[in-house]
Every structure is written in C-alpha cells, then in structure tokens.
C-alpha positions as CSV (number, residue, x, y, z in Angstrom):
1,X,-11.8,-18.2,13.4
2,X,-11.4,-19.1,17.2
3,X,-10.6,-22.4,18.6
4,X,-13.2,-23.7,20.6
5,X,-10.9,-26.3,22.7
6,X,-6.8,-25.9,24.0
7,X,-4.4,-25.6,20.8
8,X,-3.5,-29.0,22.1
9,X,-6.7,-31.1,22.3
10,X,-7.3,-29.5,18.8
11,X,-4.5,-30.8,17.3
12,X,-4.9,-34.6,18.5
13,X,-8.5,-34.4,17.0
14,X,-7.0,-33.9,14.1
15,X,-4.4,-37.0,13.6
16,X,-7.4,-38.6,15.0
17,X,-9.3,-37.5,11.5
18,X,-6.1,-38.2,9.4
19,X,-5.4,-41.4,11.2
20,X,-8.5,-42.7,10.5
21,X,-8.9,-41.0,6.7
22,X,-9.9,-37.8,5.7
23,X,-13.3,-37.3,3.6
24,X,-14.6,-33.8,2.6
25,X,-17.5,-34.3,4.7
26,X,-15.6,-35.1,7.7
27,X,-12.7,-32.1,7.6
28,X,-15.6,-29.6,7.2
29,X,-17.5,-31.7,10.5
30,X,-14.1,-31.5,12.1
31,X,-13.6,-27.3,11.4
32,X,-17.2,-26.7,11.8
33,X,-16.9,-28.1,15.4
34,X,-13.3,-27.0,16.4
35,X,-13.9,-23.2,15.1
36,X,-16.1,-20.7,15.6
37,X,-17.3,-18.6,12.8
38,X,-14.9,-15.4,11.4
39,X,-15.0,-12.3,13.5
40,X,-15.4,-13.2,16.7
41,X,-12.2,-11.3,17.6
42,X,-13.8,-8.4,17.9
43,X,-16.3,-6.1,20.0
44,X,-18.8,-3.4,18.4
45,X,-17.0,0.0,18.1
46,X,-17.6,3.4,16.7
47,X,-15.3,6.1,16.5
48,X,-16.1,8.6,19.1
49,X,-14.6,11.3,17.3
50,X,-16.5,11.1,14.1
51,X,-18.1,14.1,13.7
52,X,-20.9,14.8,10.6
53,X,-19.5,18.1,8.8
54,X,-15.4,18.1,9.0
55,X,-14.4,21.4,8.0
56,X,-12.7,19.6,4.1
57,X,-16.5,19.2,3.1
58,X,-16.9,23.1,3.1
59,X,-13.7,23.6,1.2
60,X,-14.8,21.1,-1.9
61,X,-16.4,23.6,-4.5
62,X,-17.6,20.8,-6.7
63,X,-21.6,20.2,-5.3
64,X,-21.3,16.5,-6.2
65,X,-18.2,15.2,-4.9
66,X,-18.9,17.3,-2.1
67,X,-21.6,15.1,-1.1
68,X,-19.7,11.9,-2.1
69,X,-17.1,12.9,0.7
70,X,-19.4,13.4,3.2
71,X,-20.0,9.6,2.0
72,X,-16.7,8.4,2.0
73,X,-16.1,10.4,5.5
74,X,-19.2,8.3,7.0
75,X,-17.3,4.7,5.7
76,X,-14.9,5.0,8.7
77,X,-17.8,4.4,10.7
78,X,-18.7,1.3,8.7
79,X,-14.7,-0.2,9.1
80,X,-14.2,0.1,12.3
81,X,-12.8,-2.6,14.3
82,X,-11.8,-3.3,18.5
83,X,-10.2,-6.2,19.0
84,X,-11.6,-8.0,22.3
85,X,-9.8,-8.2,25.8
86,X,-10.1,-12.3,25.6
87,X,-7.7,-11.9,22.8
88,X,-5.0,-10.7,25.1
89,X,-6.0,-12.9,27.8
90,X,-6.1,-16.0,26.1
91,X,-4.3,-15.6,22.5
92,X,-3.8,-19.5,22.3
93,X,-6.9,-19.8,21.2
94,X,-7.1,-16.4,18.4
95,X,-5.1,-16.0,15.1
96,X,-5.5,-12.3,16.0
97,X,-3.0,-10.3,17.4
98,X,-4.6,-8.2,20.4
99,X,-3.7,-4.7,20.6
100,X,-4.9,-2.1,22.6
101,X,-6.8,0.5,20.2
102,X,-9.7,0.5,17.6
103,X,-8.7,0.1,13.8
104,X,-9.8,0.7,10.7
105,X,-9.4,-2.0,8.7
106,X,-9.3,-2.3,4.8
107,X,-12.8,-3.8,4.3
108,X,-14.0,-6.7,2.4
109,X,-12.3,-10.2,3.2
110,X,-9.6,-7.8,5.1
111,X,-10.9,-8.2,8.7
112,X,-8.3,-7.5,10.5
113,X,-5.7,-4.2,10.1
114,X,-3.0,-4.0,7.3
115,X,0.4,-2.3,7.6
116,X,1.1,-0.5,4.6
117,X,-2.5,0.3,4.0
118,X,-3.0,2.4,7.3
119,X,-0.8,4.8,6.2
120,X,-3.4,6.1,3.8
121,X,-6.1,5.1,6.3
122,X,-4.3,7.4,8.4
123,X,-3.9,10.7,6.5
124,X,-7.8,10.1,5.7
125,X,-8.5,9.8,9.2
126,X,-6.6,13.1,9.7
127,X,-8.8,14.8,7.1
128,X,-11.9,14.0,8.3
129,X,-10.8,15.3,12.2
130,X,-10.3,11.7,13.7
131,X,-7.2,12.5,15.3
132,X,-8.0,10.1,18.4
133,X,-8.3,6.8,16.6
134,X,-5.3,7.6,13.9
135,X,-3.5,8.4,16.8
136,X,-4.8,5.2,18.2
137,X,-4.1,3.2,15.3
138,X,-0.3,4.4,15.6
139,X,-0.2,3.3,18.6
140,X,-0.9,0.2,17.9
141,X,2.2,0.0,15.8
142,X,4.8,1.3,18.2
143,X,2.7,-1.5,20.4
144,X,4.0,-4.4,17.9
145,X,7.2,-2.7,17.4
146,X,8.2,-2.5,21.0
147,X,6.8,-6.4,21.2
148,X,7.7,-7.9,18.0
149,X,10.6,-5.5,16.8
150,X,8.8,-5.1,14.1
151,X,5.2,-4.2,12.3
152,X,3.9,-7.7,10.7
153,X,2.5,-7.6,7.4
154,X,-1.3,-7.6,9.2
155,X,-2.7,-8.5,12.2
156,X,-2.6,-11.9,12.4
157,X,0.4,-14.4,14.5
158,X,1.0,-16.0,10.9
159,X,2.3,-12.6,9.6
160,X,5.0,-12.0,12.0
161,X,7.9,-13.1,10.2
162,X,7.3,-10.6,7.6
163,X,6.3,-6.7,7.6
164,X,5.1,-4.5,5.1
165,X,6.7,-1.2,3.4
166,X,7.9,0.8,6.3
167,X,5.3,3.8,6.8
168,X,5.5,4.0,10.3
169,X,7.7,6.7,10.7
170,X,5.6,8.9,8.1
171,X,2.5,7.9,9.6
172,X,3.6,10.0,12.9
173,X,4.7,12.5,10.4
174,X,1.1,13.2,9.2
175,X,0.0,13.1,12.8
176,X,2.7,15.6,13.8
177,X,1.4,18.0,10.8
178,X,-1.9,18.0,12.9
179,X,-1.3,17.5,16.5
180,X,2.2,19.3,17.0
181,X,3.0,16.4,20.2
182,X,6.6,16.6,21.0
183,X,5.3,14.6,24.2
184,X,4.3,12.0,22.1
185,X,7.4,12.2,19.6
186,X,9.6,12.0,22.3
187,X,8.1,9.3,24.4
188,X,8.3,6.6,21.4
189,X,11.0,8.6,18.6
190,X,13.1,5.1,19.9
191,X,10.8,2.7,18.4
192,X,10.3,4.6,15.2
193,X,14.5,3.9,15.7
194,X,13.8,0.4,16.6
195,X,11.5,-0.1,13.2
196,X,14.2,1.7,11.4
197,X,16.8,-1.0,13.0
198,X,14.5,-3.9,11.6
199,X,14.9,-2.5,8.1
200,X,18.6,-2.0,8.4
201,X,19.8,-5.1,10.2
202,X,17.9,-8.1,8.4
203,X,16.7,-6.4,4.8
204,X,19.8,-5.0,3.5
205,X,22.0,-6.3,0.2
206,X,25.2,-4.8,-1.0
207,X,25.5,-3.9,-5.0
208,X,28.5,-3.3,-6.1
209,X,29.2,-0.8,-9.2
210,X,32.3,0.9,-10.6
211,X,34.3,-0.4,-8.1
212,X,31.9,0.9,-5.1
213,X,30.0,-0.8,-2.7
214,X,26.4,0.5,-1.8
215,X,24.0,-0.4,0.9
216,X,20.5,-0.7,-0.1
217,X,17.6,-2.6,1.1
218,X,15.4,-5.3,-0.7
219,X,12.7,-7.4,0.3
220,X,13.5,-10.8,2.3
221,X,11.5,-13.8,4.3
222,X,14.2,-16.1,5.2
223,X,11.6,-18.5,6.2
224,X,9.7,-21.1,3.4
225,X,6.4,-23.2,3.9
226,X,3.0,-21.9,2.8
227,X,1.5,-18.8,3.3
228,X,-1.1,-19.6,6.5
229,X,-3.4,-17.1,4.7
230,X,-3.1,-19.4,0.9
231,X,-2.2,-22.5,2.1
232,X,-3.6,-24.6,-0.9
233,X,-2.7,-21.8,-3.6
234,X,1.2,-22.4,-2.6
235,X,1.3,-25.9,-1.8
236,X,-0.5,-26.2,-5.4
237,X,2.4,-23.8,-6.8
238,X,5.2,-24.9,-4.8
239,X,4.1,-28.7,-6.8
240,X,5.5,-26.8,-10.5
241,X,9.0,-26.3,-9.9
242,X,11.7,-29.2,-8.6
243,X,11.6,-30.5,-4.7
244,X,14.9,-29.0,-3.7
245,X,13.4,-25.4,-5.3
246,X,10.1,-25.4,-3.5
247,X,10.7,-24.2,0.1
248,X,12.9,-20.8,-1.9
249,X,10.0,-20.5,-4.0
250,X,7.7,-20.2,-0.8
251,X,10.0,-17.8,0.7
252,X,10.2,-15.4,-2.2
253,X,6.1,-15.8,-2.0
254,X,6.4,-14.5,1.3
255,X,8.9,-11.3,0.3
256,X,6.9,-10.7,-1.9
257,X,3.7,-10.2,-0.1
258,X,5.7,-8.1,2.1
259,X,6.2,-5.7,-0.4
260,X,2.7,-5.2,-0.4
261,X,2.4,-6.5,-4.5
262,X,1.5,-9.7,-3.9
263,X,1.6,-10.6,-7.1
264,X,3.5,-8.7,-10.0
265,X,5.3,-9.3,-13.0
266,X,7.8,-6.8,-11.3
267,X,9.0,-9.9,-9.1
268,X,9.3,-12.7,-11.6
269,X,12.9,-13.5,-12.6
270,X,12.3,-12.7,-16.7
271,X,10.8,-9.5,-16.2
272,X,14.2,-8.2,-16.5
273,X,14.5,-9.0,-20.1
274,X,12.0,-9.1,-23.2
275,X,10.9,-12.6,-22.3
276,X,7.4,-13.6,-21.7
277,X,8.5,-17.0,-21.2
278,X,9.4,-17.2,-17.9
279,X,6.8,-14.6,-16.3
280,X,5.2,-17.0,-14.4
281,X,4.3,-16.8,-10.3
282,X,6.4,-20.2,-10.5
283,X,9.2,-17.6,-11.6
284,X,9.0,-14.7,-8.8
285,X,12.2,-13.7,-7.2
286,X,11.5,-11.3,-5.1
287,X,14.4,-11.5,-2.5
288,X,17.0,-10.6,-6.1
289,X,15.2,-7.6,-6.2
290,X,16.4,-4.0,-5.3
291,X,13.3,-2.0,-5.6
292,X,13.1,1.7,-6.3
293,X,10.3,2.2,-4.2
294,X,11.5,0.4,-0.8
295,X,14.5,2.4,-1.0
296,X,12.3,5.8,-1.8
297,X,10.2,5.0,1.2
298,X,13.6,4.6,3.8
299,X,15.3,7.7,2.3
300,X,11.7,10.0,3.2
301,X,11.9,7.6,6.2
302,X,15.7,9.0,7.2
303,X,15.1,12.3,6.1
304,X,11.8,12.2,8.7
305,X,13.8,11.2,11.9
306,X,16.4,13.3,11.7
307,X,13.7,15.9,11.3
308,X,12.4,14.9,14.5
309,X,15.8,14.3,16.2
310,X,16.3,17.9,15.4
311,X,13.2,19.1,16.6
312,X,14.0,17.1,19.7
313,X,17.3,18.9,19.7
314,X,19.2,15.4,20.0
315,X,21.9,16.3,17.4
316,X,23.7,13.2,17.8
317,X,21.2,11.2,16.6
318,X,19.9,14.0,14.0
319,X,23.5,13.2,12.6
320,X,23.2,9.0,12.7
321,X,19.9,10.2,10.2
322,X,21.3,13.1,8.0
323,X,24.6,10.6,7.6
324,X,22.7,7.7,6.6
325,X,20.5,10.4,4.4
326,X,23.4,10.9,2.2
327,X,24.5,7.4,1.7
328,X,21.1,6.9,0.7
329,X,21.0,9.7,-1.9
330,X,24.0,8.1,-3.3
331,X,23.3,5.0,-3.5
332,X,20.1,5.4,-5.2
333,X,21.4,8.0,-7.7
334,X,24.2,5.4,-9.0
335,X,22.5,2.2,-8.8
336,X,18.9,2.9,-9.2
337,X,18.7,6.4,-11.4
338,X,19.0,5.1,-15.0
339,X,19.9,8.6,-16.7
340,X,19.3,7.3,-20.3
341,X,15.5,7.0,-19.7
342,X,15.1,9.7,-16.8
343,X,13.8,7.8,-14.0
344,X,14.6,5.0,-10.9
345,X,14.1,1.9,-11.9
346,X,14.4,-1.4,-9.9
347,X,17.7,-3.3,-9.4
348,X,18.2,-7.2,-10.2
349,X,21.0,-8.7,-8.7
350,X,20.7,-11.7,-10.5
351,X,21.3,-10.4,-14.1
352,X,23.2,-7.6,-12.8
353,X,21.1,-4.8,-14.3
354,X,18.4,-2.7,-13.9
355,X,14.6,-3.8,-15.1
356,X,13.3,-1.0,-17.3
357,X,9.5,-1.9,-17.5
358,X,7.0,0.9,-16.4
359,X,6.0,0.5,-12.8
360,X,4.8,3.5,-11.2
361,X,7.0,2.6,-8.2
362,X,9.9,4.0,-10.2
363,X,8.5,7.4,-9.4
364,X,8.3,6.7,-5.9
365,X,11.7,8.0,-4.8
366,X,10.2,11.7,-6.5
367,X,7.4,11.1,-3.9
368,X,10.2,10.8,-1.1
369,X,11.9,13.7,-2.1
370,X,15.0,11.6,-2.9
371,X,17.0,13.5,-5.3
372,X,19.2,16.4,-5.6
373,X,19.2,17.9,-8.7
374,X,15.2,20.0,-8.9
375,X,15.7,19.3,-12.4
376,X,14.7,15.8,-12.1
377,X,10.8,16.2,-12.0
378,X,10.9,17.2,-15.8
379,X,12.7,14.4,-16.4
380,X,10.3,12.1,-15.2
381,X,7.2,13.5,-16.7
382,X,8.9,13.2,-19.9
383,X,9.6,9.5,-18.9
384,X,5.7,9.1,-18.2
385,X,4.9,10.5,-21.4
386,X,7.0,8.0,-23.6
387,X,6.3,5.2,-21.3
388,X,2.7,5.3,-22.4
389,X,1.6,5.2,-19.2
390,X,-0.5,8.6,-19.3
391,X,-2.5,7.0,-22.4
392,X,-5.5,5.7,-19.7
393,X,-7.7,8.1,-18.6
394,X,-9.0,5.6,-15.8
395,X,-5.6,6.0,-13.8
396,X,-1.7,4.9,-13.9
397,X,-1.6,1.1,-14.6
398,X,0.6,-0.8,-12.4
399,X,2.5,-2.1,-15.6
400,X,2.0,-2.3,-18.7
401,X,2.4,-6.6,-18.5
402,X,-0.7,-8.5,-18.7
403,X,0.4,-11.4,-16.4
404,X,-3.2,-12.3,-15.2
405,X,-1.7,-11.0,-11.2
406,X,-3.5,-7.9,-9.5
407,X,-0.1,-5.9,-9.6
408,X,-0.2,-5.5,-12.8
409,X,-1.7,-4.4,-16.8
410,X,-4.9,-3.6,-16.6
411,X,-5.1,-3.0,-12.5
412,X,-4.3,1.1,-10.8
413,X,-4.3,0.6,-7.3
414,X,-4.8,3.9,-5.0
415,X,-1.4,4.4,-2.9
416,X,0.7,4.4,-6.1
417,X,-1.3,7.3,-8.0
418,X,-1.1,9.2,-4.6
419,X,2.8,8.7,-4.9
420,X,2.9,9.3,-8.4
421,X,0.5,12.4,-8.1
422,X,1.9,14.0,-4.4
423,X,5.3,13.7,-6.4
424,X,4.6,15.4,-9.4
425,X,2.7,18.3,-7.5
426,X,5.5,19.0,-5.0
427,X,7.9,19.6,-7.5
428,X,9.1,22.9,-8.6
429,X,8.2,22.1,-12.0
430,X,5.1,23.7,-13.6
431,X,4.9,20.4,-16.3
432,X,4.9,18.6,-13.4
433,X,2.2,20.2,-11.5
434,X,0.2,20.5,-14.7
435,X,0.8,16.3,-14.7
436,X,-0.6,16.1,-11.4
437,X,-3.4,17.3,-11.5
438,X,-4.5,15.7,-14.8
439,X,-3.9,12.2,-13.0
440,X,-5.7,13.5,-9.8
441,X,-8.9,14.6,-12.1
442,X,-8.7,11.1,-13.6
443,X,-8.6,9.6,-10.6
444,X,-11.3,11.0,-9.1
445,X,-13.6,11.1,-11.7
446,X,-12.8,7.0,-11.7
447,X,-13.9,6.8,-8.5
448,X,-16.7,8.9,-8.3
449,X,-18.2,6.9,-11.5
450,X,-17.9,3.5,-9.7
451,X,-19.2,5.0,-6.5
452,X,-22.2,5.9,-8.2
453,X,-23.0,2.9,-10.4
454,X,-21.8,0.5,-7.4
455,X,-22.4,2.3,-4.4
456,X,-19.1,1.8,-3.0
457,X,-15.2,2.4,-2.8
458,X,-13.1,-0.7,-4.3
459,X,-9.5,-1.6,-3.5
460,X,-8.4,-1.1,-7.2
461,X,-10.0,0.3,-10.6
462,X,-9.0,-1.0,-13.9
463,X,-7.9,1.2,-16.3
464,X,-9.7,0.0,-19.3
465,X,-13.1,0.4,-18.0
466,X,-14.7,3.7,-16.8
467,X,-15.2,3.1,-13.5
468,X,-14.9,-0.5,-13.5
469,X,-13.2,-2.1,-10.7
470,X,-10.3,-4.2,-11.2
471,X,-9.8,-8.0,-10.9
472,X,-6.9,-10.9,-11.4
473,X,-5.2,-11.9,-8.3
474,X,-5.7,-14.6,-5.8
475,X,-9.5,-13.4,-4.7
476,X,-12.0,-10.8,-5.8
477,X,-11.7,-7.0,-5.7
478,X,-12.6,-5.7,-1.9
479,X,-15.0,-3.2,-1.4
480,X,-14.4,-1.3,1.5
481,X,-11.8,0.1,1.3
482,X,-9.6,1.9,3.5
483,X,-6.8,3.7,1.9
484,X,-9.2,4.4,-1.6
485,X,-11.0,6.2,1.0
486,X,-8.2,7.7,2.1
487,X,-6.6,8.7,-1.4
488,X,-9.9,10.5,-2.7
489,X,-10.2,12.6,0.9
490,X,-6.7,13.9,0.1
491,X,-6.7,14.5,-3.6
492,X,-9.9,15.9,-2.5
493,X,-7.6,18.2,-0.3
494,X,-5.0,19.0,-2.7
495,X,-7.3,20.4,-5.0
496,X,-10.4,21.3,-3.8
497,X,-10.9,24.1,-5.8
498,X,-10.4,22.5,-9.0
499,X,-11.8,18.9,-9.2
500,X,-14.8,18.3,-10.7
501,X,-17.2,15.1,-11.1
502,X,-16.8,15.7,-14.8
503,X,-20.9,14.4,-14.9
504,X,-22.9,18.0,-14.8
505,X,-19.8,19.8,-16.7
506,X,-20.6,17.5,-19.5
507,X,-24.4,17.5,-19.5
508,X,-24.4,21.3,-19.3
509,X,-21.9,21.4,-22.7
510,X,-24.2,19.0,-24.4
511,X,-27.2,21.0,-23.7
512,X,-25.2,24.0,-24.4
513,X,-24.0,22.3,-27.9
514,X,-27.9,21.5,-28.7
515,X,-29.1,24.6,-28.4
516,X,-26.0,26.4,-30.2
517,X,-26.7,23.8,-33.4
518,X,-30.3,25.0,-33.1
519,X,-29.5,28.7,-33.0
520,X,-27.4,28.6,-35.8
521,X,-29.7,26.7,-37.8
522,X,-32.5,28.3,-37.7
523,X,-30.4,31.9,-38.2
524,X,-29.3,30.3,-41.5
C-alpha cells in the first residue's frame, strides 16, 4: 500500500484519529484515504526471454507431464514482477524496497520477492532458458547486499533486520553451471564474501562439548516488537506470556521467520523432550536453537567460494574458505551428527542436547555434501525408514507433530523434498538413489494430481490427501507458486526418463486386468 501524503502529515492524521477515539468505521476511512490499494509498486513486465519450447520439454518422455511443464514453464510469465522507478525516487512513501531488476515472486498474498524461495525460483528459471532475469534477480541480491550488508527476509523496509537462509552464494552457483561468467564472479565474489560476513559476525553461538569449543551458527533477531507483516497475530500472542517475557518472545518470532519455518514445532522450547505440554507458539525459542540445516546450507556455502576463489586463482582467500570448510565439517560431525540414530539433528542449547524428532532438515547437511565418511548416505536412508517418514506416499512431512503450524504434521513443503531427494541421489549409494527417486515419483505425481483437479501449483501439499494442498499456519495456502514451480522443473530434470503421471499407467493395467479376468474366464 502507498502513502498518499509525506510519512509525516500521515502520521499526525493519525493521533488526530486516536486523539479524538478510534471506531472501526473511522480507522478503515482513515486507511482508505491515506493508502492506495496493494500493488501499486509495480509496472507491467514480461520476461523477454521466455521462450515457448525450452529444450527440458523434449527431454520429458512422459506425454502428460510433458504438457504440464510446458504449463508450469508459462507460470513465470504470470509471476512476474518490476518494481517502479518512483519507488527509488521517493521510497518515503513505499514499503517496497526498489531494486533495479524484474522478479519473480512467490505468488498468492506474496507480492513482493522472497529470499530463500528464489533460490528454487532460480534453478527453475535456469531450466526453462531464462538466464537474463535469474541473472537479474541475482543481481538484485548483490544490490541489497552491497546496500544493506545483508539480503532481508523479503522485499519490504520492515524485513531488514532479518534475512532468510543464506542461498545466495548457491544461487550464483546454479547460474555459473549455465553461463560459465568469470566476469561476473569476479566483479561481485566480494559481496557473496560480504553475505558470508553477515552470517559469521552477528549469527554465530559457541557449544561446547568434551572439553571443545565449536563455532556454529543459529538463527537471531536481536530486535523485539511485532512483526509489521502480523502486527495483531503477535500483539495478540505476545498478551499470553508475562510483560517482562513479551518483547524476547517477539524477537524469537522474528528468528524464526528468518529461518524460513515460520511456524514449527521444531522451535518451541519442549520439542526437545516428549512433552506436548509446552508446544505452544507462546513457547518458540528459536534463537536456543542450532539447526542442522543452517549449518548444512553455510558448509555447501564455504565449500562454493573457495570453489570460486580457486577458479579465480586467489588462493589466499580459497584458503580463508577451505579453513573455515574444515572447522565446519567438525563441528557439525561432533555436535550435530547423533551416531546412535544415523543422522544430524538440531542442537538446543538450552537443555544441552540434541532434539531427535523427524524434520527433514536433518538431511539437509547430506544435501550440502557435508560429511566425510561416503558411508553416511546408508545411514540415513535407514534413519528415514525407521522414522516413518517414508510411510506417505503424498511426500516427506515436515514432522511428524501435529501442532496446528504450517511447518509441520500433516504439511510437505517443496525445497525440503528437493534437499531430501538431490541428497539421496548424489550419493554413491544405490539404496539411496533407489530412495530418491521413489520420493521424487511421489512428489510429482502429488503435484500433477492437484494441478489437474485445481489448475494450479500450491506452496505446500499435505500428505494425507492425494493431491490435496496443505493448510494450518497464519493464512491460507498460496497458489502461485514460485519455488513448487521450480522443484517439479528440476525433478522433472533429474529424471526425465523415468517419471511418470502414474494416471494412464494405471488406467491401461486396469483395462489390461479386465480383459485378462475375462480371457481366463471364458477359457475356463
């Protein structure tokens, strides 16, 4: 919404309005005259490199999903976004933060770009031969991080204190697979750096174990208030607990929408133990948290620079990356690898242990490649298999809680099966492989079936239904949506070959079955 008069003038209407007492009638008079409607930000755009038949179509054997690409390749057009000029020139009045490149945003109530969620975006983007507006949208980042020192959660001024899981770095990594632009590495590998530096200088903790101190990071808003974006749903939270807890409570809100699982059962303080008790929102503790995944994400995120300080022939800094590399692997091997049950699993530094609830963010570091020993992947599809977890043919639930949040039991939410499933299948391990693309025929079949019946892409499917989107949360489930999009283009990718809608496989055995019954009979 813009402001339709200075910040300033704005403001005194309102103490005017409170001054004088507030009536529903006359707050929605008061925002209906001082705002103009949503989306005004931005200026019609289309993506001048969309092109009708990117060579992936071709490749899909499957007839139907074939087609339902194509589909899903035409949505970018559909979520495009350019923010206007007037929003640099006069960002007083605009919640948006201007930046200087079309984006795709996620869809749905999502008008405006999300950090986390253009990484997928991204690597769809790639797929279907957009490489001007992912680079584009890349650019935008480096943009923020250069002007902020760091990539806020979204694109809005009230998200600047906090950021989102760290893709950035990977983002140019999928570009570079493409484009090959050392001009274009080199030119902004120092604000990847600079990100990086974010990470490392305000979100680290220190856990101490056998006597050893390791560095890891963890999720942190050291600011409270409400969340701009759910004013009323905090204010009417922060009411629960005691006065002196409330602003801490607002703060750990805000960590842990930075973490992108805004809400989960993961972050509440008795998730650690078997008490359901105490999961409640009113409970979250986000900042106590070490997670497996955030620590995953920066060890593929070191790994990835001093790749590219390598290929830049800068050993210096390739050495500041490959040193902090190791530390990394080490840390997360002895405080987050549990070796009883096979898998990472999150760190609380409150009760001094580690949470072992299913989450597939525990797999995450597999994903990032951060391990040692090859050995590990069999491990963890073992883990899968006694966590229960591969029970739902609908997808990998994001717990296995029912807490009434959209991070969790009964929600599956696209960028962790693409961990979960890119993990498995780059592993040396033919279980694992075999694991992968089981999930990834799941998956697609899930969202091929809701694509039909609904006629569009949701931001997260729920994996008792077939097809069904998912629900809980703060607001309804988005359609849209970017990184679904971007998911099923590159599990369309991976296994092109193999994936199949599962719809005419199964009439043609029915039929098949029929007439077999009926052959047989009458032979009898």
């Amino acid at each position: 919404m813009v402001l339709k008069d200075t910040p300033g003038n704005t403001l005194q209407k309102f103490q005017t309005l409170v001054s004088e007492g507030v009536t529903r009638e006359k707050l929605i008079a008061f925002v209906n005259s001082s705002f103009s409607p949503p989306g005004q930000e931005f200026e019609p755009w289309s993506p001048s490199d969309w092109k009708t038949n990117p060579q992936l179509l071709s490749q899909i054997a499957d007839s139907n999903l074939r087609s339902w690409a194509a589909e899903i390749h035409a949505l970018w057009k559909d979520l495009g976004r350019k923010v206007k000029k007037v929003v640099k020139d006069q960002p007083e009045q605009y919640s948006q933060i201007y930046v200087p490149n079309a984006v795709i945003v996620p869809g749905g109530r999502f008008l405006e770009f999300y950090y986390w969620d253009s990484y997928w975006v991204i690597n769809g983007l790639l797929l279907s031969e957009m490489n001007n507006t992912a680079r584009g949208m890349i650019e935008n980042f480096l943009y923020m991080v250069d002007r902020f020192g760091l990539i806020p959660n979204g694109g809005r001024v009230y998200y600047l204190r906090r950021s989102q899981p760290p893709f950035l770095t990977l983002m140019m990594d999928s570009y570079m697979t493409y484009q090959k632009d050392m001009t274009f590495l080199r030119e902004n590998i120092h604000l990847l750096e600079k990100e990086y530096d974010f990470w490392m200088n305000n979100r680290t903790v220190t856990v101490t174990l056998g006597g050893k101190s390791y560095l890891l990071n963890h999720y942190h808003v050291p600011v409270g208030g409400p969340r701009p974006e759910s004013y009323s749903d905090d204010y009417e939270l922060a009411e629960t607990v005691a006065p002196d807890s409330q602003q801490s409570l607002l703060a750990e809100l805000k960590a842990a929408a930075e973490s992108g699982w805004d809400f989960s059962s993961r972050w509440f303080s008795g998730s650690v133990g078997n008490s359901e008790t105490d999961n409640k929102l009113n409970m979250t503790r986000t900042s106590s948290v070490v997670p497996a995944d955030l620590n995953g994400i920066l060890c593929r995120v070191e790994k990835t620079l001093a790749k590219f300080y390598k290929e830049l022939n800068m050993p210096e800094k390739e050495s500041r990356f490959q040193t902090a590399l190791t530390q990394r692997l080490e840390a997360v091997q002895s405080v987050l690898w549990d070796e009883g049950l096979g898998i990472w699993l999150d760190y609380n530094m409150d009760a001094q242990r580690r949470n072992t609830h299913f989450y597939p963010s525990n797999l995450v570091p597999l994903w990032a490649t951060c391990y040692s020993n090859p050995e590990v992947a069999d491990r963890v599809v073992s883990y899968l298999e006694k966590s229960g977890a591969l029970s739902y043919k609908n997808g990998i639930p994001t717990s296995l809680t029912r807490s009434g949040q959209q991070w969790d039991f009964p929600n599956a939410w696209p960028p962790l099966q693409h961990m979960v499933i890119e993990g498995l299948a780059q592993a040396k391990s033919s279980r694992a492989k075999d694991t992968a693309f089981s999930l990834a025929q799941n998956w697609i079949r899930t969202n091929y079936k809701a694509y039909t019946k609904y006629k569009g892409m949701f931001e997260k499917y729920d994996v008792e239904g077939d097809g069904k989107p998912g629900g809980g949360g703060e607001y309804e489930v988005q359609v849209g949506f970017g990184w679904s999009n971007g998911v099923a283009l590159q599990l369309l990718e991976r296994y092109k070959t193999q994936l199949t809608a599962g719809t005419t496989l199964c009439r043609s055995l029915s039929w098949m079955a029929i007439i077999l019954t009926i052959v047989i009979t009458f032979w009898a």
